[in-house]
N, CA, C and O atoms as CSV, one atom per row, in Angstrom:
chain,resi,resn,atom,element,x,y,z
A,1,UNK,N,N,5.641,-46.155,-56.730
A,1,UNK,CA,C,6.091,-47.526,-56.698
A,1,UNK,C,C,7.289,-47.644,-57.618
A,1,UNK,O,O,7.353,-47.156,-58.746
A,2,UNK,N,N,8.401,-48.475,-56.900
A,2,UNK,CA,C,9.432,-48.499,-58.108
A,2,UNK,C,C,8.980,-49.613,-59.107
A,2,UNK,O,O,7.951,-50.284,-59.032
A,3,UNK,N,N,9.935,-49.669,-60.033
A,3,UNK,CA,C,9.847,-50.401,-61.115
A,3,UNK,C,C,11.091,-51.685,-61.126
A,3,UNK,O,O,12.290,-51.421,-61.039
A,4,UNK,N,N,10.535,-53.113,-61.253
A,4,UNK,CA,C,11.661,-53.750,-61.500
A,4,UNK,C,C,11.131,-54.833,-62.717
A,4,UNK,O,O,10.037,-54.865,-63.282
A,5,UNK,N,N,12.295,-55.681,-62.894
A,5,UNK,CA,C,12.097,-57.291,-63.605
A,5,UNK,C,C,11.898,-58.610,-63.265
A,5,UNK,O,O,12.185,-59.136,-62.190
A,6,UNK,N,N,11.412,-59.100,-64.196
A,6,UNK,CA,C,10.925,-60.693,-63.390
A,6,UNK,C,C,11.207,-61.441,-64.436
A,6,UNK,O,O,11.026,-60.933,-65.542
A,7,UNK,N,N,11.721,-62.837,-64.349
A,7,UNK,CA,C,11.776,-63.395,-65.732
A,7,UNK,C,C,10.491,-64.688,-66.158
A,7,UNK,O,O,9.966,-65.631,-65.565
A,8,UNK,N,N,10.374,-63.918,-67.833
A,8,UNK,CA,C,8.952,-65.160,-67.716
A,8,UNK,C,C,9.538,-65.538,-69.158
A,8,UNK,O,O,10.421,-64.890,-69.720
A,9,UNK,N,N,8.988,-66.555,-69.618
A,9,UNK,CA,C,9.054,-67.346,-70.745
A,9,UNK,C,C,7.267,-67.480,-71.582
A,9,UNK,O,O,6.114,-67.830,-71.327
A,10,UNK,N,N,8.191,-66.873,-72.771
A,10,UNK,CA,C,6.827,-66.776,-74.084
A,10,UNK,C,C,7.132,-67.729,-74.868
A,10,UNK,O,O,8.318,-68.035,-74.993
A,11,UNK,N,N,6.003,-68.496,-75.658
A,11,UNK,CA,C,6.277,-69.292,-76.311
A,11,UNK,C,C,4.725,-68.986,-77.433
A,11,UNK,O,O,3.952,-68.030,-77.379
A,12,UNK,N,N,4.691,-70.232,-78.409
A,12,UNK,CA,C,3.450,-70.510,-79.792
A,12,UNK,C,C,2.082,-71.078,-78.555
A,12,UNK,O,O,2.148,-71.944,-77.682
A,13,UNK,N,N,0.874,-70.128,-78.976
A,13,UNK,CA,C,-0.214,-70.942,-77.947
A,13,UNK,C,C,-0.176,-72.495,-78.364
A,13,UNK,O,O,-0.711,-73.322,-77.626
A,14,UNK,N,N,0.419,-72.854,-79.474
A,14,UNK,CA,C,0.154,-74.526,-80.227
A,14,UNK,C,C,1.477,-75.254,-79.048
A,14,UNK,O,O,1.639,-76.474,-78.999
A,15,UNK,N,N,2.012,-74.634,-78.495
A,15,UNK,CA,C,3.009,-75.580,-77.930
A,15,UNK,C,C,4.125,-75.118,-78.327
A,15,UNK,O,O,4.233,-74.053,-78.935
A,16,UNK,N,N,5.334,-76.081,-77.941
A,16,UNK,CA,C,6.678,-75.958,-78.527
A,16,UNK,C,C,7.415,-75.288,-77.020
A,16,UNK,O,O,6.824,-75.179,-75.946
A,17,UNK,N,N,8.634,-74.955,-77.260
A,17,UNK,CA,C,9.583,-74.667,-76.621
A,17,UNK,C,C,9.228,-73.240,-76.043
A,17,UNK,O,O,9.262,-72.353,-76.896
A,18,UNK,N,N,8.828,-72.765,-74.516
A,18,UNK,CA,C,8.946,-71.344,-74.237
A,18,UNK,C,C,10.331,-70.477,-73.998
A,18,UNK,O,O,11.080,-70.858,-73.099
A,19,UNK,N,N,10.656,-69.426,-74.710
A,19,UNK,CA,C,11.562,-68.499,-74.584
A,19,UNK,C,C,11.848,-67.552,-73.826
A,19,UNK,O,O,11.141,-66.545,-73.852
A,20,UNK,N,N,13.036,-67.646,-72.901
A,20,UNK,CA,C,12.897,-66.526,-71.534
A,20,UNK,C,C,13.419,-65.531,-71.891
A,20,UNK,O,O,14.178,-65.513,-72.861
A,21,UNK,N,N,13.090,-64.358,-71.098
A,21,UNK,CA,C,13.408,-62.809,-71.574
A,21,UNK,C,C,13.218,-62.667,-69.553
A,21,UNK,O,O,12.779,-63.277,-68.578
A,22,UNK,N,N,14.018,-61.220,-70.016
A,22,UNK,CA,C,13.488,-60.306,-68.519
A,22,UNK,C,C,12.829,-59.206,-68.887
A,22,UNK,O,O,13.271,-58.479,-69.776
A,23,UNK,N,N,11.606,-58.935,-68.196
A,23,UNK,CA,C,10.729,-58.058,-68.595
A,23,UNK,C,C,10.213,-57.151,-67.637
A,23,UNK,O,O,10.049,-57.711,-66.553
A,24,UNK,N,N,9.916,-56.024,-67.640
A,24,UNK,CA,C,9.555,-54.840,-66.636
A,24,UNK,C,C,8.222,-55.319,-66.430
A,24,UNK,O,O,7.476,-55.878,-67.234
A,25,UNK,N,N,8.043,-55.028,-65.283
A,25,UNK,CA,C,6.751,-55.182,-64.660
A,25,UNK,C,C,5.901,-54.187,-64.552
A,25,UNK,O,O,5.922,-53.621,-63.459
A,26,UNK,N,N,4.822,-53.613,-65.690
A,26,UNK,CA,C,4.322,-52.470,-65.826
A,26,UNK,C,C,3.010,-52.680,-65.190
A,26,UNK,O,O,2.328,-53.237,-66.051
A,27,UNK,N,N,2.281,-52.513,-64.081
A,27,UNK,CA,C,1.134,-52.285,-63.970
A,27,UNK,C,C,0.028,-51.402,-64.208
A,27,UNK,O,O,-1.046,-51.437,-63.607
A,28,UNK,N,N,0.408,-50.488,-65.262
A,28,UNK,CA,C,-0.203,-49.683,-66.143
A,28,UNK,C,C,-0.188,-49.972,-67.206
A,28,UNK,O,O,-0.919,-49.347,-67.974
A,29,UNK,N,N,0.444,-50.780,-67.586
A,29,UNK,CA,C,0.207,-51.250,-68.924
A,29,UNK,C,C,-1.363,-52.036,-68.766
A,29,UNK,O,O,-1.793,-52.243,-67.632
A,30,UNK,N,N,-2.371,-52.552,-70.288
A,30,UNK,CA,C,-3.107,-53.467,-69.872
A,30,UNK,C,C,-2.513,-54.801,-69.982
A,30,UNK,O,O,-2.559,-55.719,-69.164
A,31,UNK,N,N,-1.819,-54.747,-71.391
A,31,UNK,CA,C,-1.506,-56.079,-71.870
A,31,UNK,C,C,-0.443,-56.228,-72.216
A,31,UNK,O,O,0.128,-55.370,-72.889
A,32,UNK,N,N,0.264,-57.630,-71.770
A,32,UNK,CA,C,2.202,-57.550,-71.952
A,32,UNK,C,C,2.542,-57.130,-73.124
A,32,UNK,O,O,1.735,-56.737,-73.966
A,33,UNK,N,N,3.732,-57.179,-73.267
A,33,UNK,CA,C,4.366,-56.741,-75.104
A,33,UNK,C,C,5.566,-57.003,-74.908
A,33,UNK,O,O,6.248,-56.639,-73.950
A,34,UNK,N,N,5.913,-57.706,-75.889
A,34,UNK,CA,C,7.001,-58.265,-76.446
A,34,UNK,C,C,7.523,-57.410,-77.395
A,34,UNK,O,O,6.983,-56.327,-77.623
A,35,UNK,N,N,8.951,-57.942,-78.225
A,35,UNK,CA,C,9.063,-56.683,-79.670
A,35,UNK,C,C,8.215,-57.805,-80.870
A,35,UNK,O,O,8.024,-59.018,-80.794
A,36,UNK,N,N,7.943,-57.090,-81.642
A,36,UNK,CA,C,7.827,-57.436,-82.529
A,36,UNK,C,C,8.637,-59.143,-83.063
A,36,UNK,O,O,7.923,-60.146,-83.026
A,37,UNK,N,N,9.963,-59.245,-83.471
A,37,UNK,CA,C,10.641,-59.410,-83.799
A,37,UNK,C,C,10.593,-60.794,-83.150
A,37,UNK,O,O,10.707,-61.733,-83.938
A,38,UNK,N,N,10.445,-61.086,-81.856
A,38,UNK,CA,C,10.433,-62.239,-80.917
A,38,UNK,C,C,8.951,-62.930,-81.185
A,38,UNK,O,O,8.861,-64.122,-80.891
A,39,UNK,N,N,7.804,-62.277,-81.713
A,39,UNK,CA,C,6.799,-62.778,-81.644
A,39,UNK,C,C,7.051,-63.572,-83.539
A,39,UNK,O,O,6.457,-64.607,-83.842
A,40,UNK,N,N,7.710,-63.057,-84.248
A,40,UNK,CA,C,7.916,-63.613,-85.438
A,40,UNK,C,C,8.829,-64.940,-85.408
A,40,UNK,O,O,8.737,-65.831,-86.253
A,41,UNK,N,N,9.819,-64.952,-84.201
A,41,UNK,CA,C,10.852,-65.698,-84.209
A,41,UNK,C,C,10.054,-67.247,-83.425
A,41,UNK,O,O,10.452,-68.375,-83.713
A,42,UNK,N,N,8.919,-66.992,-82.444
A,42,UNK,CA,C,8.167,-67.719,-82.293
A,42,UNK,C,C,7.019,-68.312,-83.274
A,42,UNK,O,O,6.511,-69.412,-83.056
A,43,UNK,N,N,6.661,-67.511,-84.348
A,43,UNK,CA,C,6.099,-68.054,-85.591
A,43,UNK,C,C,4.304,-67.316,-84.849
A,43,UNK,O,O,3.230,-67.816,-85.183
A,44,UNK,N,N,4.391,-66.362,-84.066
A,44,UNK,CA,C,2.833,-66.099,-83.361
A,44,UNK,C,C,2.477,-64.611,-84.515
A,44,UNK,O,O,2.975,-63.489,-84.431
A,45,UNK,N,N,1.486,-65.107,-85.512
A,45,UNK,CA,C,0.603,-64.231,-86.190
A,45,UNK,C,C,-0.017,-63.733,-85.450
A,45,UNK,O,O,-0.517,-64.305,-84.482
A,46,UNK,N,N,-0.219,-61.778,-85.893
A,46,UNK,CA,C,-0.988,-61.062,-84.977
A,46,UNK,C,C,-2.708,-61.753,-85.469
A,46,UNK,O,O,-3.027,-62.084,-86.611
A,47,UNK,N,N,-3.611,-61.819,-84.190
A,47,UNK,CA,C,-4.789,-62.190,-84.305
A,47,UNK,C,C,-6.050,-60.938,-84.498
A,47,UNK,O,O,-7.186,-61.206,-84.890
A,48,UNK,N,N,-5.527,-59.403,-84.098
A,48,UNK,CA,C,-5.975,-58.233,-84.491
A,48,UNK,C,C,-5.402,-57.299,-84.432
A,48,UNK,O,O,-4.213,-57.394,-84.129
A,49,UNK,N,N,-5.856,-56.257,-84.637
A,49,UNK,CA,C,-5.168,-54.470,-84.406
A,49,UNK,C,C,-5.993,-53.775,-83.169
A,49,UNK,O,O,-7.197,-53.523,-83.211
A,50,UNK,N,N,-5.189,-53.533,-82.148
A,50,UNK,CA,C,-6.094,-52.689,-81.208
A,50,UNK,C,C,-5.409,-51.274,-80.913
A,50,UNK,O,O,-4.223,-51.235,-80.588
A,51,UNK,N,N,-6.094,-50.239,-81.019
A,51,UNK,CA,C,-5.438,-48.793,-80.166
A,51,UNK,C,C,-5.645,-48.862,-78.717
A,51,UNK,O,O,-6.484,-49.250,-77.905
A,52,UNK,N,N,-4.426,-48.275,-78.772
A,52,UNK,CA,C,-3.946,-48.086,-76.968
A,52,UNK,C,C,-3.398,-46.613,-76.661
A,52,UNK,O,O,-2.559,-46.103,-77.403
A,53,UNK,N,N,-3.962,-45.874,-75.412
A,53,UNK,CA,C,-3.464,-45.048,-75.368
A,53,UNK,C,C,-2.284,-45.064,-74.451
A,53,UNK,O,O,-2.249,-45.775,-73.447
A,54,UNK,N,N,-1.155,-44.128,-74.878
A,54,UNK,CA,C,0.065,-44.644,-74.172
A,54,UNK,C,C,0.734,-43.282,-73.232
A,54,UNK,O,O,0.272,-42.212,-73.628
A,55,UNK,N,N,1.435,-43.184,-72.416
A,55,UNK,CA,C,1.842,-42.448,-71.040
A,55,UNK,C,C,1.777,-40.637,-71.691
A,55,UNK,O,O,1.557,-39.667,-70.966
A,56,UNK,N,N,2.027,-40.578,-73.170
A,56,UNK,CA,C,1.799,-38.952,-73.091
A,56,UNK,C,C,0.686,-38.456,-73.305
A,56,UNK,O,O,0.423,-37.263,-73.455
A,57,UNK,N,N,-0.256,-39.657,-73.338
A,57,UNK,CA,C,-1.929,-39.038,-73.998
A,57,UNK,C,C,-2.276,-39.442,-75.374
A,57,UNK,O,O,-3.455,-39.279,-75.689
A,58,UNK,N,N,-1.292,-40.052,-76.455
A,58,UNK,CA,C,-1.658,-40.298,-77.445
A,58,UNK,C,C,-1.990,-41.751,-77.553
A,58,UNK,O,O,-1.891,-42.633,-76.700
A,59,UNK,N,N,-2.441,-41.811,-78.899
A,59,UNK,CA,C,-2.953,-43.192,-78.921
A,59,UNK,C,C,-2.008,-44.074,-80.225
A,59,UNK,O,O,-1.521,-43.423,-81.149
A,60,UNK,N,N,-1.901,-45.048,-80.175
A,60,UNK,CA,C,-1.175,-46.030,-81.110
A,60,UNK,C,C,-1.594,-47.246,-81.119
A,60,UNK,O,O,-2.092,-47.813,-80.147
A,61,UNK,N,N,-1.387,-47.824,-82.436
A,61,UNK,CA,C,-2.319,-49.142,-82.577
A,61,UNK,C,C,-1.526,-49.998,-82.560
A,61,UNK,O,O,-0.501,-49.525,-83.052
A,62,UNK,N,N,-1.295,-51.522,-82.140
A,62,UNK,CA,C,-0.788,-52.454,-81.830
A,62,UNK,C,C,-1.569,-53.786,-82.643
A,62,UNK,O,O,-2.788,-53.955,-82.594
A,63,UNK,N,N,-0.762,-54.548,-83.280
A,63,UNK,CA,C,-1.123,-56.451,-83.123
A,63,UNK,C,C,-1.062,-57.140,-82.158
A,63,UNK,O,O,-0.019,-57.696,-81.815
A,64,UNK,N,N,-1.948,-57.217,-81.657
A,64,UNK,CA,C,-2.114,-58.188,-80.744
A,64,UNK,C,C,-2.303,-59.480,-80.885
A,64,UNK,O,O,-2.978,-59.734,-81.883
A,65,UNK,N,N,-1.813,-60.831,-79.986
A,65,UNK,CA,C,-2.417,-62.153,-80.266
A,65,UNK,C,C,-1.942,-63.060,-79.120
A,65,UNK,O,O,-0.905,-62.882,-78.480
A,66,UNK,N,N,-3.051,-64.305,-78.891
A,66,UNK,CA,C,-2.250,-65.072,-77.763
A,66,UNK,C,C,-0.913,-65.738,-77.363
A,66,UNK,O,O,-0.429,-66.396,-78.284
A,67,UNK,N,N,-0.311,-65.731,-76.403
A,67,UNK,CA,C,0.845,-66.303,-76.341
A,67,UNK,C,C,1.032,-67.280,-75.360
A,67,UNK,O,O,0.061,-67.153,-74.614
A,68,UNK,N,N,1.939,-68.438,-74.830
A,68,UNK,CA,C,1.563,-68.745,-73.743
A,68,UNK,C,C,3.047,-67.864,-72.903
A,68,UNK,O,O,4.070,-67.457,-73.453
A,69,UNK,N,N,2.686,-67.793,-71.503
A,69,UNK,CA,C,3.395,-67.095,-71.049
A,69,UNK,C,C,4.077,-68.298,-69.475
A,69,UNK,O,O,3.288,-68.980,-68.819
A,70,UNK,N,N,5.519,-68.275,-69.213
A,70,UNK,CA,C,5.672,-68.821,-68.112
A,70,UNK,C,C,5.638,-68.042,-67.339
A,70,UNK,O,O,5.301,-66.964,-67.828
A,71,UNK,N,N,5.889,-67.991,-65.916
A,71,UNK,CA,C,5.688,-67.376,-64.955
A,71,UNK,C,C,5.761,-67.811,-63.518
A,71,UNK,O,O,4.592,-67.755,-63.134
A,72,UNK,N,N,6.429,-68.170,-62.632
A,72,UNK,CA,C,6.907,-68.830,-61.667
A,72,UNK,C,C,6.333,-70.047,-61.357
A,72,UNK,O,O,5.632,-70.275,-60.371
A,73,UNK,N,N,6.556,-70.592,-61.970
A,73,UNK,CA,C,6.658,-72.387,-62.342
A,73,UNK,C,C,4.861,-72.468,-63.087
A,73,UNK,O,O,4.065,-73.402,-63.185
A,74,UNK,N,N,4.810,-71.377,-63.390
A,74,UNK,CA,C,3.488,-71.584,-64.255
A,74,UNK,C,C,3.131,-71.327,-65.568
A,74,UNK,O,O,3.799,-70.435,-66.092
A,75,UNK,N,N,2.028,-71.990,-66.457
A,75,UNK,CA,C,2.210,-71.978,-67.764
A,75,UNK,C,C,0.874,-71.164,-67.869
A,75,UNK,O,O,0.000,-71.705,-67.191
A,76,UNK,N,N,0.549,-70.307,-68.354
A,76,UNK,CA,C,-1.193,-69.593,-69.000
A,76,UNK,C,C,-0.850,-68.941,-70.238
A,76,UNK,O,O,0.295,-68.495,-70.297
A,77,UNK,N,N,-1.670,-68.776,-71.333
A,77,UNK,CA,C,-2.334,-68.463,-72.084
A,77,UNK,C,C,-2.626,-66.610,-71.677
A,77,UNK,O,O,-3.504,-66.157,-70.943
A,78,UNK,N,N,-1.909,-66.099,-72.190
A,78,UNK,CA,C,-2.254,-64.537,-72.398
A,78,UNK,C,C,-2.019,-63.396,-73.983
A,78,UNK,O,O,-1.250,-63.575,-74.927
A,79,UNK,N,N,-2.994,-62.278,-73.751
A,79,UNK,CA,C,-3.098,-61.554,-74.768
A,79,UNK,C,C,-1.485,-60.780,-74.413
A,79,UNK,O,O,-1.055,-60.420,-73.317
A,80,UNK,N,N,-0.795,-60.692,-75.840
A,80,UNK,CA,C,0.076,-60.167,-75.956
A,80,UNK,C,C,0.662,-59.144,-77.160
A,80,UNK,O,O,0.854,-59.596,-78.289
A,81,UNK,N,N,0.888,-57.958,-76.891
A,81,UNK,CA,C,1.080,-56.813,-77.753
A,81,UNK,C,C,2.443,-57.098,-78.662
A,81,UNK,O,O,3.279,-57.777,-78.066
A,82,UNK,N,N,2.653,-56.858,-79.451
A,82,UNK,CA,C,3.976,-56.703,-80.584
A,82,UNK,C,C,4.181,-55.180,-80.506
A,82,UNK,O,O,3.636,-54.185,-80.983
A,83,UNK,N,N,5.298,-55.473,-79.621
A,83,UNK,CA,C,6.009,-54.127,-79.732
A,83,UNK,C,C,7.101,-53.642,-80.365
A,83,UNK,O,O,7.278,-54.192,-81.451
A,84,UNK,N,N,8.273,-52.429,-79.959
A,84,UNK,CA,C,9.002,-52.131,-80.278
A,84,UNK,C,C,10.382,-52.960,-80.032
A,84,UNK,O,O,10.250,-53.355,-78.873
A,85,UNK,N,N,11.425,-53.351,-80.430
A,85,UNK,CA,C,12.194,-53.950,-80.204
A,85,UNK,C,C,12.936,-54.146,-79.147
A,85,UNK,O,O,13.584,-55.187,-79.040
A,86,UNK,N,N,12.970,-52.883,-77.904
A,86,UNK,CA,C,13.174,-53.042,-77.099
A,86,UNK,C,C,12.609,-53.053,-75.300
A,86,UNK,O,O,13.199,-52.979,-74.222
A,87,UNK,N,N,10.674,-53.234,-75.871
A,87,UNK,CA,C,9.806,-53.588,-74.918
A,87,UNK,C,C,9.434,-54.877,-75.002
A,87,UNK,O,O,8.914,-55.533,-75.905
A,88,UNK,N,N,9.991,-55.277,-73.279
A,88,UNK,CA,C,10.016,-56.511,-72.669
A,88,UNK,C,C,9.224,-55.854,-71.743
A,88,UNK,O,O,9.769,-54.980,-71.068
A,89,UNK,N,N,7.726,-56.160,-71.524
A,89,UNK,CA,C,6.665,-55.978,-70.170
A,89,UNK,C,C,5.985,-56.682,-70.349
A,89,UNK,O,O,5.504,-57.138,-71.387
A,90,UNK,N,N,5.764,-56.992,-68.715
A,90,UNK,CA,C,4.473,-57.964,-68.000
A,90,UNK,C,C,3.613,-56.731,-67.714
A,90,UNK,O,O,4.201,-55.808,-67.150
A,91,UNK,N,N,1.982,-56.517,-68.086
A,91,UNK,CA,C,1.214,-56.065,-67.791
A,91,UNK,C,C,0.285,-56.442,-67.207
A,91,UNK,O,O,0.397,-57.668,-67.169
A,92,UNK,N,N,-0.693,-56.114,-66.655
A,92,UNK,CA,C,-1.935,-56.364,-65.615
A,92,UNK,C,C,-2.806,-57.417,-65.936
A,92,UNK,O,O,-3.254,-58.214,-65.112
A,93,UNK,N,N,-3.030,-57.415,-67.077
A,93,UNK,CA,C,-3.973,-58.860,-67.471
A,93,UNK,C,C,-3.356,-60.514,-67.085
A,93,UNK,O,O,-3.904,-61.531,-66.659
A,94,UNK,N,N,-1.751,-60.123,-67.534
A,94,UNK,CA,C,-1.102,-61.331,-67.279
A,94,UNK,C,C,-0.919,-61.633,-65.736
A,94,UNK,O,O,-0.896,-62.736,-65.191
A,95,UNK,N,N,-0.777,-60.185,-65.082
A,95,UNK,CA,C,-0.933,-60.865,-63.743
A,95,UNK,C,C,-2.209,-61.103,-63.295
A,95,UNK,O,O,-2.222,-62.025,-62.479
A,96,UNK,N,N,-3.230,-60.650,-63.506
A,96,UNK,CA,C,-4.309,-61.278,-63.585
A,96,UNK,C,C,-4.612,-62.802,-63.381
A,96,UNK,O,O,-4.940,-63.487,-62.411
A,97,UNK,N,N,-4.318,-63.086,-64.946
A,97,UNK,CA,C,-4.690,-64.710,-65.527
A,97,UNK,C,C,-3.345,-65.565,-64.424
A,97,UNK,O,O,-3.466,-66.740,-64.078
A,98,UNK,N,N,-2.437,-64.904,-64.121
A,98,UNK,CA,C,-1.346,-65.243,-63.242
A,98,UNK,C,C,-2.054,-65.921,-61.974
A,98,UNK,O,O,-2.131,-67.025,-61.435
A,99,UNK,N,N,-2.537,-64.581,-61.810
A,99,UNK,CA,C,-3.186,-64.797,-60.154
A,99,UNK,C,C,-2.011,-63.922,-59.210
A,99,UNK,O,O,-1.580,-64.373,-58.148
A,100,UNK,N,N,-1.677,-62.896,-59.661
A,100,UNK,CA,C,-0.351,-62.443,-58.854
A,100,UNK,C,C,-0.608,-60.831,-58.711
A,100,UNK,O,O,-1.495,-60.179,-59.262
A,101,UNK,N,N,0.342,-60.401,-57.879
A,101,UNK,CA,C,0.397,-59.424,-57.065
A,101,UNK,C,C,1.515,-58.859,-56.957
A,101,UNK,O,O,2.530,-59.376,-56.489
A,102,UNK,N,N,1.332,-57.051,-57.658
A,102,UNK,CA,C,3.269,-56.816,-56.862
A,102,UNK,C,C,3.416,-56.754,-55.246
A,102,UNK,O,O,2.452,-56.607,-54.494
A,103,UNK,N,N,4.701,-56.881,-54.842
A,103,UNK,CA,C,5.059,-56.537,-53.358
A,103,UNK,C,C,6.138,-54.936,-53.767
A,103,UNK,O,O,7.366,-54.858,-53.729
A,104,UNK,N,N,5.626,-54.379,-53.953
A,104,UNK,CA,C,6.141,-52.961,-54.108
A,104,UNK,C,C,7.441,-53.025,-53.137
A,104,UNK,O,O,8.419,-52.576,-53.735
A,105,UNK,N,N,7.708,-53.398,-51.976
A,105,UNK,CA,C,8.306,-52.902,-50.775
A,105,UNK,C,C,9.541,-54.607,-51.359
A,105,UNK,O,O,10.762,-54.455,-51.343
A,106,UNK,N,N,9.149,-55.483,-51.632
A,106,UNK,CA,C,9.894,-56.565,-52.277
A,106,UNK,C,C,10.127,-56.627,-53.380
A,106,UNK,O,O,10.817,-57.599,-53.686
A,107,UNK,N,N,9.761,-55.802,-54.383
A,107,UNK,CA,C,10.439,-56.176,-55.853
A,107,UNK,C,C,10.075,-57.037,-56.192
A,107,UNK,O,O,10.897,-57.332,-57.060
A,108,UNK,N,N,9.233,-57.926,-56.171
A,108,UNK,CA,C,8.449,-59.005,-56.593
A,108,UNK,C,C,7.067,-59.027,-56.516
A,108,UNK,O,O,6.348,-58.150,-56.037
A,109,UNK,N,N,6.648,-60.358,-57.146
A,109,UNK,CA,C,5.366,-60.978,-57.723
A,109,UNK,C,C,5.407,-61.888,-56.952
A,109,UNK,O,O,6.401,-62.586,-56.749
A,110,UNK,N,N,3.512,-62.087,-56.015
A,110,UNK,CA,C,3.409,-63.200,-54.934
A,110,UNK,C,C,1.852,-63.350,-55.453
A,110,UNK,O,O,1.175,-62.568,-56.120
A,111,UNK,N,N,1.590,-64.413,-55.001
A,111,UNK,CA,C,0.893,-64.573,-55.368
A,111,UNK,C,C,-0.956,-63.752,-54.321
A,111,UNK,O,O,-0.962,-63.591,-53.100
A,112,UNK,N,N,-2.041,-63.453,-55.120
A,112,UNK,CA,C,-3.224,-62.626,-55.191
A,112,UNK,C,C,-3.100,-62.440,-53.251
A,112,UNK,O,O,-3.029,-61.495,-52.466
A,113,UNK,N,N,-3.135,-64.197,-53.139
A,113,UNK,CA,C,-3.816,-64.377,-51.715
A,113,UNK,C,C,-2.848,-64.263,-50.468
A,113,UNK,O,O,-3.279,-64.387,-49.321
A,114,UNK,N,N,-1.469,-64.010,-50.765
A,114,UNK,CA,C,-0.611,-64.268,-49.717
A,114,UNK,C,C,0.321,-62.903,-49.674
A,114,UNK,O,O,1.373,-62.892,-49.036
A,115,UNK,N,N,-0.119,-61.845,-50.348
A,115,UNK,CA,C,0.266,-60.269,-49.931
A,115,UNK,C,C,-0.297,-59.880,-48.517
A,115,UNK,O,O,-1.471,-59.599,-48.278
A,116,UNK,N,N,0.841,-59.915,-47.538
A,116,UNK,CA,C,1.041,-58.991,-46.297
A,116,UNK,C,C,0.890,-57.410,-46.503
A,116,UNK,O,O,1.197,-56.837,-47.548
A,117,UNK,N,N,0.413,-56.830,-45.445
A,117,UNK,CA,C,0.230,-55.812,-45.373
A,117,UNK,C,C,0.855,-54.972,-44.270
A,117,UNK,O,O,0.622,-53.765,-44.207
């Protein structure tokens, strides 16, 4: 499957203004990630430490905490990783809580119930 971007907007779970980015659409990832740096600039304290194992086999630990996330004209509440400064990904949970679906063959996100086959 190729890989593309979608643009969503993160913001404070308390409210306030959401911030758009373009972000890779990893469906191997579990949980989105932002950098670091953007989750501070939003004022979002990590809520724990979780290990994750990542594409060469090793494992690395992450802050995690809620964020709200936009997403084609929609607002939810998702777990979100603090990453490296230059990981922008949507991962599987968010499409999940989304309700969405890739179209591999479209480069896009549709929604669960209306993927053709």
């Amino acid at each position: 499957m190729g890989t593309f971007n979608v643009k969503v907007s993160v913001g404070h779970p308390a409210g306030g203004d959401l911030f758009p980015v373009s972000a890779l659409v990893d469906t191997g990832a579990t949980h989105s990630m932002m950098p670091q740096s953007l989750m501070a600039r939003l004022r979002i304290a990590p809520l724990r430490a979780s290990r994750y194992s990542i594409a060469d086999g090793s494992t690395i630990e992450y802050h995690v905490a809620d964020a709200r996330f936009g997403l084609g004209g929609e607002v939810r509440y998702c777990p979100v990783i603090f990453g490296p400064e230059d990981e922008f990904l949507v991962g599987a949970t968010t499409l999940e809580i989304f309700e969405l679906v890739v179209d591999p063959l479209g480069e896009r996100l549709v929604p669960a119930d209306r993927l053709t086959l």
